[in-house]
N, C-alpha and C positions, 0 to 999 in steps of 0.2 A: 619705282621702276622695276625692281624685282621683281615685284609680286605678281608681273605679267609671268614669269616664267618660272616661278616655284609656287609648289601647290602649296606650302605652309612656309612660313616667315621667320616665326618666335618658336624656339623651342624651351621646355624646363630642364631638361637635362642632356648629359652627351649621349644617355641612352636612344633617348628622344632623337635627337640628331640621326643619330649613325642608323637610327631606321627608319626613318619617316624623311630625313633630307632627300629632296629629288629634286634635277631641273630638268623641264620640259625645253628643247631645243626645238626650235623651227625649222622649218626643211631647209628655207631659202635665208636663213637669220645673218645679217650685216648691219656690223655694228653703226657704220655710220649715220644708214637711216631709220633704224629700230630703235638706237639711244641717243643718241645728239641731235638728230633731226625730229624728234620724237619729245623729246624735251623741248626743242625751237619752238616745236606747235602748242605744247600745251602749255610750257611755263616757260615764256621766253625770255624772263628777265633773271630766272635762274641763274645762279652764278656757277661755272664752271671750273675755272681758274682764276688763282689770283697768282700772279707771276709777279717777282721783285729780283733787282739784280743786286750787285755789291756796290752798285755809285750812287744808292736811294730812286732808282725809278719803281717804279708797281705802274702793274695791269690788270685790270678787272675784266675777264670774258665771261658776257652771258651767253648762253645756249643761242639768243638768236642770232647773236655778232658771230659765234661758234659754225652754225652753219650758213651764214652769210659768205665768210670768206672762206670754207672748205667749199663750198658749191662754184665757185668761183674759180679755186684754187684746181679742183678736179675739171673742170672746164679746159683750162688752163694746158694743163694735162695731155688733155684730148687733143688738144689744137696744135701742141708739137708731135705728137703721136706715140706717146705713154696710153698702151692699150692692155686688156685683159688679159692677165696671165704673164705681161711683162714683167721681170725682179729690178728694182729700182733700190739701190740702195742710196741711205739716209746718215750722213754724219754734220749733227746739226747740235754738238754738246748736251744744254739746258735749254735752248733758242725754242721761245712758242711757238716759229714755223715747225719744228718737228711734230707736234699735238694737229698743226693745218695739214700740213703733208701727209701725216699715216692717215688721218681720216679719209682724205681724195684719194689716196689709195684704194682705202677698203671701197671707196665710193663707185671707181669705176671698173674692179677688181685685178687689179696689179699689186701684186705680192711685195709687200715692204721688208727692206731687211736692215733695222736700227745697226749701227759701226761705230763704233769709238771714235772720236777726234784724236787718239794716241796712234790710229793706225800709219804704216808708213807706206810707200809707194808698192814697195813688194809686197807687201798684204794686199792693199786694195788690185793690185796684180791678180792674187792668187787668187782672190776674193770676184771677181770680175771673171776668169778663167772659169774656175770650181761654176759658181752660180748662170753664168750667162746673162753676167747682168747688163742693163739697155737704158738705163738712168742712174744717175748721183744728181742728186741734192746737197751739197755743203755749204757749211758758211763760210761766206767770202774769206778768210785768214789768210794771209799771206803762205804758211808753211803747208793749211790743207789745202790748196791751190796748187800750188807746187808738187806735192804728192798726187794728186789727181790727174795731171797733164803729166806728169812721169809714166804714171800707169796705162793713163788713155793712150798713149803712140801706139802701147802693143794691146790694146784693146778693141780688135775692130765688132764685136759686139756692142761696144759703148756709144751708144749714139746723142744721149743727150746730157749735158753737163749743165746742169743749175745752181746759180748762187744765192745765197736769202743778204749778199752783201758785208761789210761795205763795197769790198770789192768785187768789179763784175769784170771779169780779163774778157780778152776776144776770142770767142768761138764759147762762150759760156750764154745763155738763157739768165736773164735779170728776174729771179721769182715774182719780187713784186710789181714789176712792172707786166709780167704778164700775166698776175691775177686781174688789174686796174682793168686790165686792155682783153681780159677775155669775152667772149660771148656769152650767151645765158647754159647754163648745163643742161644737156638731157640726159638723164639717167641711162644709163645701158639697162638691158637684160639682169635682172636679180642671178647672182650667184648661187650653187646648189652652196649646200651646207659644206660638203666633203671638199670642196674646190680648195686648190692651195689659195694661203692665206696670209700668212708670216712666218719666214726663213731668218734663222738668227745661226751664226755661227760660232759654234763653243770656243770656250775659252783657252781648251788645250792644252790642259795642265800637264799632258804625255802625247806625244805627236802633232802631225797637223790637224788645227779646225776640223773639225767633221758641221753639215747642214742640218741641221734639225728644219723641217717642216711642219708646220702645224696648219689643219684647217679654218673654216670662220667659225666652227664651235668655240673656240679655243676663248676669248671673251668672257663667256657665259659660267666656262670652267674656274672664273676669277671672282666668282660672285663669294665661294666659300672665302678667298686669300681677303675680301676687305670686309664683307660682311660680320665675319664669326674668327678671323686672324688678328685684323686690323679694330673690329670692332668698332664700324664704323657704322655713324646713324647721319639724319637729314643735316643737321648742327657741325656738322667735320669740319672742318681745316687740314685736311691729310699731309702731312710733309714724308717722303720718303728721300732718304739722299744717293742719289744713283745717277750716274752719267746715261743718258738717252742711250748710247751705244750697246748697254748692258742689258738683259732678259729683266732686272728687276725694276726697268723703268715699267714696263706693262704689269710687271705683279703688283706697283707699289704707285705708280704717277697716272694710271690710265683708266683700262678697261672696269674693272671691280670699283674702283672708288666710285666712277660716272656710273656705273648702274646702280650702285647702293645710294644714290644722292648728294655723296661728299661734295666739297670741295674740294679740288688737287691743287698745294700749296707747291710752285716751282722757286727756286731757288738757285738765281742765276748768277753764280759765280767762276770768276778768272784765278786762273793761278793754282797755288796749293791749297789744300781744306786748312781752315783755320778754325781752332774748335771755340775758341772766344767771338768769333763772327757768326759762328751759328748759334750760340746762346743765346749774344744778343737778338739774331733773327726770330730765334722761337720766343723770346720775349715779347720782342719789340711785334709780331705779329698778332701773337697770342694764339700761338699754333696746340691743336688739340690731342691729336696723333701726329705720332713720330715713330719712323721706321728705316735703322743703317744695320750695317753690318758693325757683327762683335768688333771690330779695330778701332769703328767710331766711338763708339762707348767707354773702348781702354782710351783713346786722346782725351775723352769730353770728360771723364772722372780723376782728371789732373788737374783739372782746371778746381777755379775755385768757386765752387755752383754757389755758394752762398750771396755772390753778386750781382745773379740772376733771377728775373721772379719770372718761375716756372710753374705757375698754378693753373696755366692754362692747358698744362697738359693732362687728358687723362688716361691715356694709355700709348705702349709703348712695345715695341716687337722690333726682333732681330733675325734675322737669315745670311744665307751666304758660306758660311763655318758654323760650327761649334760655338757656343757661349760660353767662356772659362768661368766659372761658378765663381771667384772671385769678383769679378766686373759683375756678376751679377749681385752679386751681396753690398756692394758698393753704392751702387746706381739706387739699389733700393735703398740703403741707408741714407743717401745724399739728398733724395729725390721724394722717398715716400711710394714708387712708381716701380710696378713690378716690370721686368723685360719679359715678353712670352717670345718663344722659339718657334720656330717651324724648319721643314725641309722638305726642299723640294729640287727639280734636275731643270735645264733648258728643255729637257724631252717631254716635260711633264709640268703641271703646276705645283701647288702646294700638295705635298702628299700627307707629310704630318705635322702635325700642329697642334698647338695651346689655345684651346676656344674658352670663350667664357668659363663655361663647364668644369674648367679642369684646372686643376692647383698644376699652377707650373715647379718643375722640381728644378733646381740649379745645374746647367749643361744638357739637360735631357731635352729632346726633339718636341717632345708629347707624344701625341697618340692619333690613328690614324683618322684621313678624310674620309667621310665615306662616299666619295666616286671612286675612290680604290680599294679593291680585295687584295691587302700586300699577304707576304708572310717571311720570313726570316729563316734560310736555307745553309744546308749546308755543302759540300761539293760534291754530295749525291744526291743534291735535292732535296733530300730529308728534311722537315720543321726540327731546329736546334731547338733546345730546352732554356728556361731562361738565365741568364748571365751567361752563356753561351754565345759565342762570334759565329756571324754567318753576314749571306749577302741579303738584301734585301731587295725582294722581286715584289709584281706586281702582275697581278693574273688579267690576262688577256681576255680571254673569251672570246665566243663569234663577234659579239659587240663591245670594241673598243671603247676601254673606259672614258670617259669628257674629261678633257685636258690632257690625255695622253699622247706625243706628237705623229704623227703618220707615218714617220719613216727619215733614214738619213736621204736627204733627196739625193739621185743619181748614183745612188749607193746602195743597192741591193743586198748584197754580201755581208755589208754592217749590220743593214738590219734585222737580217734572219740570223746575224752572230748574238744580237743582245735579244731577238725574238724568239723564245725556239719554247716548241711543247707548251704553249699557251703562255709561258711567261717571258712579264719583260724581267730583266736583268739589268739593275741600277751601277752592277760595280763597284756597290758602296758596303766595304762589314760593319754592321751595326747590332746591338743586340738589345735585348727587352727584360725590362724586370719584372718583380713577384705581382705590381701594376698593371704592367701592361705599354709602360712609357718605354718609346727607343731612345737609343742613344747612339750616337755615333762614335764611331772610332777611328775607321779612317776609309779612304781608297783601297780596292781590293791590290793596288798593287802598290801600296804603301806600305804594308803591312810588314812587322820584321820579324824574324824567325832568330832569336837571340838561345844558346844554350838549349834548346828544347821550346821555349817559352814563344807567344806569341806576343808580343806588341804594338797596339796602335800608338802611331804618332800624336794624339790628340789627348789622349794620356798623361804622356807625359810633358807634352808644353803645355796641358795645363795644370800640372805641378811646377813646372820652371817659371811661371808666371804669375804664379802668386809672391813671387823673390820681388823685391823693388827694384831690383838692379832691370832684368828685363822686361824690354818693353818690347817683342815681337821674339819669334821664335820657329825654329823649323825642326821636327826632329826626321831623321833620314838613317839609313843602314849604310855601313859600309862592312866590307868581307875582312873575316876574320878566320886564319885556321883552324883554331883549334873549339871558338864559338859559334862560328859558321856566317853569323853577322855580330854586329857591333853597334848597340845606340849612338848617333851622334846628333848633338844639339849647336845647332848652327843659330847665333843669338845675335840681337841688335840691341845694344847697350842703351840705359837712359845715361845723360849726355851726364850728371852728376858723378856716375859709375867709370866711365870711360876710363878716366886716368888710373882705374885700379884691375883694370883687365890685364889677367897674369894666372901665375900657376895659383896663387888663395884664394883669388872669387873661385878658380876653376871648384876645386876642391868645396869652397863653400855652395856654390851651384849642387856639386854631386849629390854633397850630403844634405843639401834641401828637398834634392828629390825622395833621397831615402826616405826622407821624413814626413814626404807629402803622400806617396804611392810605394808601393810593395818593391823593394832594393833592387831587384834582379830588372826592374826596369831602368833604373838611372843611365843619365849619358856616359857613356865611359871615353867617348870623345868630346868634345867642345870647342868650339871657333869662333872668336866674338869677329862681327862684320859692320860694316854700316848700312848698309841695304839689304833684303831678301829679295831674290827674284822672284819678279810675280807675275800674272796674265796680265792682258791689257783689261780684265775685269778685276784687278785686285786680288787673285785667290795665288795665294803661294804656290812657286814650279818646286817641289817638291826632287820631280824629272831633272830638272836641272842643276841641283845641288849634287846629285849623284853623278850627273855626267860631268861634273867640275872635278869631283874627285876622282871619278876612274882617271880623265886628263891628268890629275897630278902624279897618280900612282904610275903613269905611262904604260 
């Protein structure tokens, strides 16, 4: 399927790549009927997904079963009056209605916007408010039922409320009963390219959600993230572990796998992550690629791999955070099986990354995609030298790089604050070695200003994390007079450690750090907790550690 829209396929090297990779984008290019319906015609029995949940059922979708009931399901659509240009938001967990639904989406072009099942009433409020959104999709639950009829009283934009079940309450639309019962579809008007296409609302690790917009190129921009990230061929088995709600269900469950020919492996489970139930899943499937975020990988290297046979995997990728060079030295010694990195924003796709090409180094990003001209700034815009902190921007140009998002919708002001003089502005300090490889460090407003020195947080948790005592970590500034800031590492004990959290681990923590990273960075505060606050995407509020403290300071 690629091959329709890159002029070359295979490359020998990442020189190769970074100058000869191009995709050619169609004017009118949607994904529904260019790749899934595209596939129905010419290989209908192609496999699409294999979907299994935690009670032993599995589902096998071929491409023609795939557009059988998206054609249906978009129909469907139509008949209650979900029209073009509608935003329809979607909180449907791991449920393969979410894979039917975005597709009738893109199908008869109303802008999908995936939502966590964590949301609460006030979010989808705000969420409904912010967007103007004119449909929900949820799964029947008792609790997201609840939270949606909270929201809907003061939503008089919301006019249609869909269940994929068990429960269907009154004044909800039964999804499946009105794909059974719909009419046959007639395609609308193809979409331009630039037309909105997918609205995801960040995670909001500082303030409220902002909209990211992206158009229907955005797809084609994920050809690199499975292609030459995931390193993904006809033979895949993809598993990525991500809640539908989150951005890395399309980098990692969607668009790039189905155009590289994967297989997308879903994985539908209740409850909490259990890292003994997904070993045996990658077992018992014999799943080929596998791609979580670094947290996964510290749960799953506790475990005792040896009574798992993992041979089916042959490569394996991490995003989301930072990779602590530890868990990566681990996974490889347990596994055989390198982790490759990437980094990438909601606003953007995968920007850098570890391709074939390239020896991944422990914690470092890689190096860059080439849909983007980034470069590594400083606060007058200068190119920093290397091992030098700076932000990391992305040049613009008259023509907007593929993958990069269109703008914060309804939000002007934002966007010309992160747009300005041709470049975007990520927010993120990172810096680059004698290679060429970034690395991250941290949020530009993470950063701590200790004695003179600057410190990233990512630094230093992960020297605190190679200690066996922690198993998660945040490090945060708080004001100091006569220092200016002060490191403070706000920890979550492994459960054996607990009973020994006191003034000697403190001390033992410190001088770990000494010992790991240059002294002048260690925590000189420390708080053991039992939780880190996080987004409803999993990524530590960092924001909110700090506003706990000033609270306590009064």
């Amino acid at each position: 399927m690629i091959s329709r829209f890159l002029k070359k396929t295979e490359f020998e090297s990442y020189e190769d790549f970074l100058q000869n990779f191009k995709v050619d984008v169609p004017d009118d290019f949607n994904f529904g009927y260019d790749v899934i319906d595209r596939y129905a015609t010419e290989t209908p029995d192609k496999e699409a997904i294999l979907w299994a949940n935690d009670h032993g059922d599995v589902k096998y979708l071929t491409y023609g079963e795939f557009k059988r009931i998206t054609d249906q399901c978009a129909s469907f659509f139509q008949e209650i009056g979900i029209e073009r240009g509608d935003r329809v938001m979607l909180i449907l967990k791991r449920r393969l209605e979410w894979w039917y639904a975005m597709v009738a989406l893109h199908k008869i072009g109303a802008v999908a916007i995936p939502a966590t099942h964590m949301l609460t009433s006030k979010d989808i409020l705000y969420r409904c408010h912010m967007a103007g959104i004119s449909g929900i999709i949820a799964c029947g639950d008792d609790d997201i039922i609840a939270h949606v009829n909270r929201a809907h009283r003061f939503s008089p934009m919301l006019r249609h409320c869909i269940s994929i079940g068990p429960s269907v309450p009154n004044g909800w639309y039964d999804f499946w009963r009105g794909i059974n019962e719909a009419g046959e579809f007639v395609a609308p008007k193809r979409n331009k390219i630039t037309d909105n296409f997918l609205l995801y609302f960040t995670s909001g690790t500082t303030g409220e959600p902002k909209m990211v917009m992206h158009d229907y190129s955005y797809p084609l921009a994920h050809i690199i993230t499975a292609k030459f990230w995931h390193n993904l061929h006809e033979g895949s088995l993809h598993l990525t572990l991500a809640d539908t709600g989150w951005g890395k269900a399309v980098w990692g469950k969607f668009y790039g796998q189905m155009l590289c020919g994967a297989t997308v492996f879903i994985y539908d489970y209740e409850g909490s992550f259990k890292p003994a139930k997904l070993l045996e899943t990658i077992a018992k499937f014999r799943i080929t690629s596998f791609c979580a975020p670094p947290t996964i990988y510290r749960f799953l290297i506790r475990e005792d791999l040896s009574k798992y046979n993992l041979s089916s995997l042959e490569y394996c990728t991490t995003a989301g955070e930072a990779l602590n060079p530890n868990v990566f030295d681990e996974w490889k010694e347990k596994t055989g099986i390198t982790i490759y990195e990437s980094y990438g924003q909601t606003e953007t796709t995968l920007v850098v990354g570890t391709y074939p090409w390239v020896k991944p180094k422990p914690g470092a990003m890689g190096v860059r995609n080439p849909q983007y001209d980034i470069d590594i700034v400083d606060e007058r815009q200068q190119r920093v030298k290397p091992m030098e902190h700076g932000e990391l921007v992305i040049r613009v140009g008259e023509k907007r790089p593929l993958g990069l998002f269109k703008g914060y919708y309804r939000n002007d002001e934002m966007t010309e604050k992160r747009i300005q003089n041709g470049l975007y502005y990520t927010d993120d300090i990172v810096y680059y070695d004698e290679d060429g490889y970034l690395w991250f460090v941290s949020r530009s407003d993470d950063v701590i200003k200790t004695s003179g020195y600057r410190v990233g947080p990512f630094e230093v948790e992960s020297a605190l994390m190679t200690h066996p005592a922690v198993v998660e970590c945040a490090i945060t500034a708080v004001p100091d007079e006569i220092r200016g800031q002060l490191v403070k590492a706000t920890i979550v004990l492994a459960d054996e450690w607990k009973s020994k959290a006191g003034d000697a681990l403190v001390k033992e923590l410190q001088n770990h750090v000494k010992h790991e990273t240059a002294p002048y960075k260690y925590p000189r505060v420390i708080e053991f907790v039992d939780v880190l606050p996080k987004t409803i995407s999993g990524k530590i509020r960092r924001v909110e550690i700090r506003e706990n403290d000033k609270e306590s300071r009064g």
